[in-house]
C-alpha positions as protocol buffer text, in pm:
chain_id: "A"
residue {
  index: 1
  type: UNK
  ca { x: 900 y: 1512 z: 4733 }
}
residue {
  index: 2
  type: UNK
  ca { x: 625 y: 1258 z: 4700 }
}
residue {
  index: 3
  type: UNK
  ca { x: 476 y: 1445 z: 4408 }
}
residue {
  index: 4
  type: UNK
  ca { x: 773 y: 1448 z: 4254 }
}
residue {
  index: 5
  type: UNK
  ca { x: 841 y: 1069 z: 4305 }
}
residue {
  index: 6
  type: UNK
  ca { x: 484 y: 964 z: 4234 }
}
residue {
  index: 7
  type: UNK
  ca { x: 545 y: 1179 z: 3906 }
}
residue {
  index: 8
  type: UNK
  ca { x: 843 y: 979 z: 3822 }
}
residue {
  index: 9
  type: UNK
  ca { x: 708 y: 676 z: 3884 }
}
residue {
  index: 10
  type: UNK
  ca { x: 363 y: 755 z: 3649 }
}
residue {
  index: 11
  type: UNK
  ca { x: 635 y: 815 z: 3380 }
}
residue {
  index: 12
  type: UNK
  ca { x: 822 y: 548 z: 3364 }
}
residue {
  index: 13
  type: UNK
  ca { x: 522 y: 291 z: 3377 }
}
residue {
  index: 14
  type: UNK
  ca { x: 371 y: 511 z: 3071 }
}
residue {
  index: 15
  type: UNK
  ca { x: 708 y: 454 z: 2850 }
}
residue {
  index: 16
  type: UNK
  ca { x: 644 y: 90 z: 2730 }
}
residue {
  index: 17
  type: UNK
  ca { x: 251 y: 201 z: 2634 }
}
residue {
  index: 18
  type: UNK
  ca { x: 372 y: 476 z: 2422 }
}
residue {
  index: 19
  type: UNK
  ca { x: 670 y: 275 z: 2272 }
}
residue {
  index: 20
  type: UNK
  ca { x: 411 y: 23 z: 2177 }
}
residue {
  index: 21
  type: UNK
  ca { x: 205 y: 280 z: 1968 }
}
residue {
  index: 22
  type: UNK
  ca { x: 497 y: 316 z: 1733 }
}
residue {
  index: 23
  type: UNK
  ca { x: 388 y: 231 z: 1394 }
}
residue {
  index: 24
  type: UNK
  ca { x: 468 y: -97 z: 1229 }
}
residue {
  index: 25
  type: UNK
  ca { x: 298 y: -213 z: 892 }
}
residue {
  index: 26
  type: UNK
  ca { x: 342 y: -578 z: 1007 }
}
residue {
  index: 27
  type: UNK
  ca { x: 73 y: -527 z: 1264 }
}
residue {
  index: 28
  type: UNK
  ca { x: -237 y: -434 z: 1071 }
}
residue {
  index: 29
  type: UNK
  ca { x: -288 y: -717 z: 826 }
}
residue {
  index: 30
  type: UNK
  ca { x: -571 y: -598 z: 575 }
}
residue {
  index: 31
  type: UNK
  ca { x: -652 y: -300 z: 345 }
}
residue {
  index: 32
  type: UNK
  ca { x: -994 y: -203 z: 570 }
}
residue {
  index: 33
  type: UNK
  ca { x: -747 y: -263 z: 897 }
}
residue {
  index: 34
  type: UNK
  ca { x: -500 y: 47 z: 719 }
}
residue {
  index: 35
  type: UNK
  ca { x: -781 y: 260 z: 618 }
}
residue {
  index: 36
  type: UNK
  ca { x: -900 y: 243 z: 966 }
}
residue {
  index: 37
  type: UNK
  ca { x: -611 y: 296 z: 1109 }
}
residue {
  index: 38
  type: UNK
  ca { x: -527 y: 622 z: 887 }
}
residue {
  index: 39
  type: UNK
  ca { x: -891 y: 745 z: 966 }
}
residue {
  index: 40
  type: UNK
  ca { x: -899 y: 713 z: 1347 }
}
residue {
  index: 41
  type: UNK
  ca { x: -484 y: 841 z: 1347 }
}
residue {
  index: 42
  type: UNK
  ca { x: -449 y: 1107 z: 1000 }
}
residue {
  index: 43
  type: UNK
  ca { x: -802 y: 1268 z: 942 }
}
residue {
  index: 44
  type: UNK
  ca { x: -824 y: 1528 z: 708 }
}
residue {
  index: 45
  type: UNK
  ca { x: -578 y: 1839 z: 755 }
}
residue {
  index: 46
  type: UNK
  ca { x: -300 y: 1630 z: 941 }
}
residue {
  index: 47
  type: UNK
  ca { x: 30 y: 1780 z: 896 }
}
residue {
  index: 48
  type: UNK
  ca { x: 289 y: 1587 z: 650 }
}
residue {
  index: 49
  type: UNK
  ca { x: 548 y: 1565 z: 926 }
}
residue {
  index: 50
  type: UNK
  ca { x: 253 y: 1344 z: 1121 }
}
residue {
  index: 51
  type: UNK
  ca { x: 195 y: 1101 z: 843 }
}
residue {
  index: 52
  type: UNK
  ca { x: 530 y: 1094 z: 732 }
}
residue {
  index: 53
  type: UNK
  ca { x: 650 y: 1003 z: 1096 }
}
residue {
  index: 54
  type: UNK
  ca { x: 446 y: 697 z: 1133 }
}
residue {
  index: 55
  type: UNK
  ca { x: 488 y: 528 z: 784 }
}
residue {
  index: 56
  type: UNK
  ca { x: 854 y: 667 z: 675 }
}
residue {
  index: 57
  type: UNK
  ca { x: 1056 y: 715 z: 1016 }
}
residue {
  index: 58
  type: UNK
  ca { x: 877 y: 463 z: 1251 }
}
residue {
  index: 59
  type: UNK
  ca { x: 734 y: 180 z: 1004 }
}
residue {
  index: 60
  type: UNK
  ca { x: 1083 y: 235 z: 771 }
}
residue {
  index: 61
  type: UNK
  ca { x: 847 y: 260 z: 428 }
}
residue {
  index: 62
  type: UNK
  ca { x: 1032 y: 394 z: 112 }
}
residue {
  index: 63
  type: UNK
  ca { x: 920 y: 699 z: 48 }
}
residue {
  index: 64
  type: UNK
  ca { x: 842 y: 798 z: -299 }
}
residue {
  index: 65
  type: UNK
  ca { x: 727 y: 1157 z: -461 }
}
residue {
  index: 66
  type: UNK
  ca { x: 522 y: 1181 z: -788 }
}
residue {
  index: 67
  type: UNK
  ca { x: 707 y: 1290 z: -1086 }
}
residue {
  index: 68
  type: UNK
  ca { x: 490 y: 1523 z: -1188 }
}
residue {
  index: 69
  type: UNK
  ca { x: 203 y: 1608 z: -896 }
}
residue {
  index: 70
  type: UNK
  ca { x: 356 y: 1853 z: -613 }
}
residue {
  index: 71
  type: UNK
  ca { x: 245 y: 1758 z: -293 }
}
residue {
  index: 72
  type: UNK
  ca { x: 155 y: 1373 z: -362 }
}
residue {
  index: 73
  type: UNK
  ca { x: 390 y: 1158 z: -240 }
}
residue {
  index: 74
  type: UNK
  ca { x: 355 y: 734 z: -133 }
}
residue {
  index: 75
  type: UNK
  ca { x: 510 y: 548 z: 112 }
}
residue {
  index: 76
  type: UNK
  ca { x: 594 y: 164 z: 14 }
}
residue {
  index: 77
  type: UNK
  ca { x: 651 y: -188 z: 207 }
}
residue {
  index: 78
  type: UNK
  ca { x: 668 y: -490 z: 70 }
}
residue {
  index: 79
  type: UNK
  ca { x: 611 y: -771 z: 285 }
}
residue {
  index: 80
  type: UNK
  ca { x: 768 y: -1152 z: 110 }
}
residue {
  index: 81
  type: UNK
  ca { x: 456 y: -1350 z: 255 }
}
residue {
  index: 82
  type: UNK
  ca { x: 716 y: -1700 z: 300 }
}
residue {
  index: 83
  type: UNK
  ca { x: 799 y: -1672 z: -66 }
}
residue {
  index: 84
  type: UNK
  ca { x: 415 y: -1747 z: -215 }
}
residue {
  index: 85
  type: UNK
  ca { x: 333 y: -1404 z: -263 }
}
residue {
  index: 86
  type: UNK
  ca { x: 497 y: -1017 z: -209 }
}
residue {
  index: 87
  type: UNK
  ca { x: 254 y: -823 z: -36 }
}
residue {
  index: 88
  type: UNK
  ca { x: 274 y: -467 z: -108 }
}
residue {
  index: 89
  type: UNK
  ca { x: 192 y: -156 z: 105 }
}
residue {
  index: 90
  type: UNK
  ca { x: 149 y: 150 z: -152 }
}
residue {
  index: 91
  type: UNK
  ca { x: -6 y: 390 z: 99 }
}
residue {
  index: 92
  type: UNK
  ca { x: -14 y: 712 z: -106 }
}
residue {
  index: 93
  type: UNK
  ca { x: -105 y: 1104 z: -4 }
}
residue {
  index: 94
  type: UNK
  ca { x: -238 y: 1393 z: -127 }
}
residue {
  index: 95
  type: UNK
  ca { x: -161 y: 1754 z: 55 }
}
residue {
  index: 96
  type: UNK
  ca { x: -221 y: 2077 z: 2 }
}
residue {
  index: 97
  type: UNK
  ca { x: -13 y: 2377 z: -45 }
}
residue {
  index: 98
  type: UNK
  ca { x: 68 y: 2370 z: 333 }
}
residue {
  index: 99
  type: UNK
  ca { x: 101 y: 2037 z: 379 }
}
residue {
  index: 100
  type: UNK
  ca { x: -212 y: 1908 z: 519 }
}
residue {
  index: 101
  type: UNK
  ca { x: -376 y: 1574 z: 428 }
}
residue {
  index: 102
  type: UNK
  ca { x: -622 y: 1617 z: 177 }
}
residue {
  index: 103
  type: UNK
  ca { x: -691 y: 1269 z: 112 }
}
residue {
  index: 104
  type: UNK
  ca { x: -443 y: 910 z: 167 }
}
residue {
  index: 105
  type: UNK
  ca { x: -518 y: 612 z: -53 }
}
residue {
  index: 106
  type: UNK
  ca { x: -480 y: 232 z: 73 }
}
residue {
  index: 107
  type: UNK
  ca { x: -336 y: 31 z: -234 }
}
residue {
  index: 108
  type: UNK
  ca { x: -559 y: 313 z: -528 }
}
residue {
  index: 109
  type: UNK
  ca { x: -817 y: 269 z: -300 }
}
residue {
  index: 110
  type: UNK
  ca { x: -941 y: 629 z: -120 }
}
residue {
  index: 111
  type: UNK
  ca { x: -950 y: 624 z: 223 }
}
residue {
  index: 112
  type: UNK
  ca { x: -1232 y: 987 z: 318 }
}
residue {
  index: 113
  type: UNK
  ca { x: -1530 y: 950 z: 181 }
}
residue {
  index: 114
  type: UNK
  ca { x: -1623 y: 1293 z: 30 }
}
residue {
  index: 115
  type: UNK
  ca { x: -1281 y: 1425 z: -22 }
}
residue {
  index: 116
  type: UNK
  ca { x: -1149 y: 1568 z: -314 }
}
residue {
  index: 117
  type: UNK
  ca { x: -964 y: 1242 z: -481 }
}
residue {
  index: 118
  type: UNK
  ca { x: -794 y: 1047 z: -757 }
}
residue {
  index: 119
  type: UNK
  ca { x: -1027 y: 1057 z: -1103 }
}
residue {
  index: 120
  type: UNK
  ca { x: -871 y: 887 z: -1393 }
}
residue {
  index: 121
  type: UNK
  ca { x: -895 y: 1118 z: -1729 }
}
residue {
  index: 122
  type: UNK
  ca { x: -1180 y: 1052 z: -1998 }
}
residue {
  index: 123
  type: UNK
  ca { x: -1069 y: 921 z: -2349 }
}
residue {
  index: 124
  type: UNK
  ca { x: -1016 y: 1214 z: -2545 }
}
residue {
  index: 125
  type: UNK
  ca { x: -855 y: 1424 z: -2305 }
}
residue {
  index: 126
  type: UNK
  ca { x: -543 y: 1376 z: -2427 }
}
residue {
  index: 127
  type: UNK
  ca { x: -400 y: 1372 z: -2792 }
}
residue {
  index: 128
  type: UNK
  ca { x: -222 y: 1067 z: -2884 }
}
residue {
  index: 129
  type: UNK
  ca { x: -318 y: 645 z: -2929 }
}
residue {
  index: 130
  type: UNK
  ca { x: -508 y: 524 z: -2647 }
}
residue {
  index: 131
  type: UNK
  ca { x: -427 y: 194 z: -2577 }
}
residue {
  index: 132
  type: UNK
  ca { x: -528 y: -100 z: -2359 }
}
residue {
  index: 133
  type: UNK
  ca { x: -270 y: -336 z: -2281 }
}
residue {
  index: 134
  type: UNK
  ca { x: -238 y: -685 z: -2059 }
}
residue {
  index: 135
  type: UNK
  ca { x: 59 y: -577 z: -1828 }
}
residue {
  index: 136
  type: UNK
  ca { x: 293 y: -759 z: -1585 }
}
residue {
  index: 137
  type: UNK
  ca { x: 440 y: -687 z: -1238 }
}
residue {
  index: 138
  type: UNK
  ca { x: 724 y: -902 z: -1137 }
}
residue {
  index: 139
  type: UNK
  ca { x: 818 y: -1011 z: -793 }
}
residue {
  index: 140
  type: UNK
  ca { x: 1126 y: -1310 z: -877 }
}
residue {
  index: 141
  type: UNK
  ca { x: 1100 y: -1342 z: -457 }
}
residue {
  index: 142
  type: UNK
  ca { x: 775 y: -1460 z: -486 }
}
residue {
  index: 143
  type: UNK
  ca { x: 970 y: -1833 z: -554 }
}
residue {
  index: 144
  type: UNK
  ca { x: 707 y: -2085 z: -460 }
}
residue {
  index: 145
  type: UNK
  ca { x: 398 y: -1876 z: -629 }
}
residue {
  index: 146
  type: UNK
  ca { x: 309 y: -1524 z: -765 }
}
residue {
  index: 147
  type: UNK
  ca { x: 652 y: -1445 z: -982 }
}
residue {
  index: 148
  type: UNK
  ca { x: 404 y: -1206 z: -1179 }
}
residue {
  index: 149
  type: UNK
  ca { x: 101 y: -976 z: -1140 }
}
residue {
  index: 150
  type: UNK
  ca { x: -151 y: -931 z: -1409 }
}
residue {
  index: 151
  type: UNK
  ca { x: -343 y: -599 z: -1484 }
}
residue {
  index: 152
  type: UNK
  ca { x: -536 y: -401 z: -1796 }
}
residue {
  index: 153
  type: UNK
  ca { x: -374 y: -70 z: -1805 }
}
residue {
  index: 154
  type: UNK
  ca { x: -525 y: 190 z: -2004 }
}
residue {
  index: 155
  type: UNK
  ca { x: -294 y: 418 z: -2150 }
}
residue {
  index: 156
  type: UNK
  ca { x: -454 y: 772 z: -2352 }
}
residue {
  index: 157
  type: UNK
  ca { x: -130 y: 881 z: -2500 }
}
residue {
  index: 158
  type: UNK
  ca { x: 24 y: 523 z: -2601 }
}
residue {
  index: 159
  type: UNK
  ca { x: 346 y: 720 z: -2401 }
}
residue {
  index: 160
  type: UNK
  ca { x: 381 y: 478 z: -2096 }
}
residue {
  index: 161
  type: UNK
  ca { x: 623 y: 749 z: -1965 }
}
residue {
  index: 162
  type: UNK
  ca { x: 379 y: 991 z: -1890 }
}
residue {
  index: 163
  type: UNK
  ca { x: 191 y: 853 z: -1572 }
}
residue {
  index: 164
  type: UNK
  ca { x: -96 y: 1081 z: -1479 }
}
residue {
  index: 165
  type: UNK
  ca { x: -280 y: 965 z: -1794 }
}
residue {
  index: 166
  type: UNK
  ca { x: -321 y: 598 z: -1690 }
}
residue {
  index: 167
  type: UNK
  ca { x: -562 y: 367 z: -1510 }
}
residue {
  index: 168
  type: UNK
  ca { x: -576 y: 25 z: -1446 }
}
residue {
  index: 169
  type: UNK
  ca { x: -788 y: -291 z: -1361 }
}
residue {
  index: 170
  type: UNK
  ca { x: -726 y: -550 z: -1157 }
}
residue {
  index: 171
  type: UNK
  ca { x: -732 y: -760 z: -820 }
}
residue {
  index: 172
  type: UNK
  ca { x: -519 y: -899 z: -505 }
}
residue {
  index: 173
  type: UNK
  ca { x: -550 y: -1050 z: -173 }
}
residue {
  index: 174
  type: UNK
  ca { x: -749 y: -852 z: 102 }
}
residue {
  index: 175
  type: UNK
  ca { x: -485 y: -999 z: 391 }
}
residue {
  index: 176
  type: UNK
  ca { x: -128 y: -1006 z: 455 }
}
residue {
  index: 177
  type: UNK
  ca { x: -140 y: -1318 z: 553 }
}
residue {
  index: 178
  type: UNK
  ca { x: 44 y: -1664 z: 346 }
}
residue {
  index: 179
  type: UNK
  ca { x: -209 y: -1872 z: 546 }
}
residue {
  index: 180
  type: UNK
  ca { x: -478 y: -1723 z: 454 }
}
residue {
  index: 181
  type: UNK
  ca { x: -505 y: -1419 z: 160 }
}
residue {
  index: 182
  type: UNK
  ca { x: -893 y: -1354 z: 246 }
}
residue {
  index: 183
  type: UNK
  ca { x: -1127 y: -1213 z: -14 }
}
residue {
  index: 184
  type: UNK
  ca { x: -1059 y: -1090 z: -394 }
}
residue {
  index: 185
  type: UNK
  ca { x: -1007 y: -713 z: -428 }
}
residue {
  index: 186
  type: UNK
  ca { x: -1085 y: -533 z: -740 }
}
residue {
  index: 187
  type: UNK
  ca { x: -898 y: -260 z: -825 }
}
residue {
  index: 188
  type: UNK
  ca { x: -1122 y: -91 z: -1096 }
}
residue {
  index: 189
  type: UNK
  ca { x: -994 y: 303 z: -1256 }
}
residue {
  index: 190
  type: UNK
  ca { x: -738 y: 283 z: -1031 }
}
residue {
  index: 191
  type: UNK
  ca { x: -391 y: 524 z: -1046 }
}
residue {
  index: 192
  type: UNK
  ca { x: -107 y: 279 z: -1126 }
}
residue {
  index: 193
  type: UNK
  ca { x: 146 y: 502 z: -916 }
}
residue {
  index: 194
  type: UNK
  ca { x: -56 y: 449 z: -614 }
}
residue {
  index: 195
  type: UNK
  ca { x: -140 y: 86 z: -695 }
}
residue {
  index: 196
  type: UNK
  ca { x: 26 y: -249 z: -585 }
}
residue {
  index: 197
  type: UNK
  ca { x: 129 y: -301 z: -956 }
}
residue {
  index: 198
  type: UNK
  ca { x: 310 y: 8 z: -991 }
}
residue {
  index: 199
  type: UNK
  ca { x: 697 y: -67 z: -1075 }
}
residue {
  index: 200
  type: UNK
  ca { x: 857 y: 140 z: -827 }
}
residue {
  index: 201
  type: UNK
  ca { x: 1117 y: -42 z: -627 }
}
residue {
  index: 202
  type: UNK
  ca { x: 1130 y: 9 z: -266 }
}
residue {
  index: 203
  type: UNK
  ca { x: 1425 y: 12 z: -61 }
}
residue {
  index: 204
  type: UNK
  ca { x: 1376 y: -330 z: 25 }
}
residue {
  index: 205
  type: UNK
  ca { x: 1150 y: -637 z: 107 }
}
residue {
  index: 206
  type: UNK
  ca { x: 1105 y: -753 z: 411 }
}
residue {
  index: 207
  type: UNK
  ca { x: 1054 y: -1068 z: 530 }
}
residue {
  index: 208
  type: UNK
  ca { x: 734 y: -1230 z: 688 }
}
residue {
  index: 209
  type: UNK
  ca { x: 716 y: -1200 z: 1079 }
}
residue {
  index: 210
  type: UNK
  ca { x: 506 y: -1487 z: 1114 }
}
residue {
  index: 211
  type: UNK
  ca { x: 490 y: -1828 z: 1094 }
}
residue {
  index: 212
  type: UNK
  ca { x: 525 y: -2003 z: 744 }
}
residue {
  index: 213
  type: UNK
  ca { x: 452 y: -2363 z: 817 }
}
residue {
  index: 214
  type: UNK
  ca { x: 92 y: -2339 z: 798 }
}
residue {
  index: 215
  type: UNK
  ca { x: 125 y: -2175 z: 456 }
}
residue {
  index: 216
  type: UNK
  ca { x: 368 y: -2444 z: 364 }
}
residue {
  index: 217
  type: UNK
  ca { x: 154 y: -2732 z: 477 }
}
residue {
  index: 218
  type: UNK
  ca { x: -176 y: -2535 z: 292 }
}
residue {
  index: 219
  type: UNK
  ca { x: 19 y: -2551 z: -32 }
}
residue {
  index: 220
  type: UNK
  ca { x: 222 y: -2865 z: 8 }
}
residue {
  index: 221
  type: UNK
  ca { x: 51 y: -3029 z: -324 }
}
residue {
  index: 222
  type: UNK
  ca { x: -110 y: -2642 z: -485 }
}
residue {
  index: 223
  type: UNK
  ca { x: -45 y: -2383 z: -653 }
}
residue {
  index: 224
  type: UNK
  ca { x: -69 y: -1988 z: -520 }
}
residue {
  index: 225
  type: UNK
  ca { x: -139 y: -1917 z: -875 }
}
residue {
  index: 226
  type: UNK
  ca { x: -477 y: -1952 z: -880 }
}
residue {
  index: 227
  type: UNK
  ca { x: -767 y: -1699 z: -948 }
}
residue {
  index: 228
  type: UNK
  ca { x: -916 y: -1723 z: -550 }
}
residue {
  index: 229
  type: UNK
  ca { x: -524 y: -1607 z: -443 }
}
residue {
  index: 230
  type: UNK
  ca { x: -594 y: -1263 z: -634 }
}
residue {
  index: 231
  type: UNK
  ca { x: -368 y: -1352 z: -918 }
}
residue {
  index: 232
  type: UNK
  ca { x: -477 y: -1331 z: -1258 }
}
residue {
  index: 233
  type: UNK
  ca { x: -345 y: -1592 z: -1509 }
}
């Protein structure tokens, strides 16, 4: 009988530790924070169901498959960072014919070193006008700042249809965070679909969790769109 009570008891302290371990993108607030997090929690060979639990079921991302890859799939969140800037969450995954993790990429960027990953096609490869063009991602929510998103997207067909033929270049913020955006990222041969330019709408944008007057009394008298806030004029 004491077993049994002392067994009841263990239980229900452990429930609020494990609800706390649900996943939420608003706690993790850079792109080395998410790779570390899919490293220590996805390593190579997880199932689908594992990865898709955390970031679809429990962190309510959009999930998204690729028209023309079987077995990659991404998982978005935007995040409207008090109106200056729409932080995206493209966390995108590769699996094999089973449906184990091959490799997960954080915003284009690969998470496992020395897995089998993203390589944009050489010029030549396919038949058709390559072009490189000065592209655009809106985000109207983005009211007091970033409206728009620059990027070079390389293109070897002309045939902006056909996605697995494209690359890109370009930068963002490193953190989540209105207050603060941390360091320039450079996004350089990066997939578009995986990207935080890519034009795929999620199934909504959610709003900032934190406090916005410090951003608001940062940019009082600025501008967000300015090269140090990742945005390229």
């Amino acid at each position: 009988m004491r077993y049994l009570l002392a067994l009841a008891l263990s239980l229900l302290l452990a429930s609020p530790a494990v609800a706390s371990e649900r996943f939420h993108y608003d706690n993790i607030q850079t792109l080395e924070a998410m790779q570390k997090y899919i490293r220590k929690n996805f390593p190579v060979g997880s199932p689908r169901e594992a990865v898709q639990k955390a970031f679809v079921l429990q962190g309510h991302g959009s999930l998204r498959h690729h028209p023309s890859k079987k077995g990659t799939e991404k998982y978005l969140y935007d995040i409207n960072l008090c109106k200056y800037y729409v932080w995206r969450w493209n966390i995108a995954a590769d699996y094999d014919a089973e449906g184990k993790l091959q490799q997960a990429y954080v915003n284009g960027l690969a998470v496992f070193e020395g897995a089998p990953k993203w390589k944009p096609l050489e010029i030549g490869t396919r038949a058709g006008k390559t072009s490189l063009s000065r592209m655009s991602r809106d985000w109207p929510q983005a009211t007091k700042g970033a409206k728009q998103v620059y990027f070079m997207l390389l293109d070897l067909d002309g045939n902006y249809n056909t996605v697995d033929d494209q690359s890109l270049l370009g930068s963002g913020p490193s953190r989540a965070d209105p207050a603060d955006f941390g360091g320039l990222v450079s996004y350089n041969e990066v997939d578009p679909w995986r990207s935080v330019f890519d034009d795929d709408l999620a199934d909504d944008i959610y709003d900032y969790k934190g406090d916005c007057r410090p951003a608001d009394a940062k940019y009082l008298s600025k501008t967000i769109m300015e090269p140090q806030h990742g945005v390229l004029k």
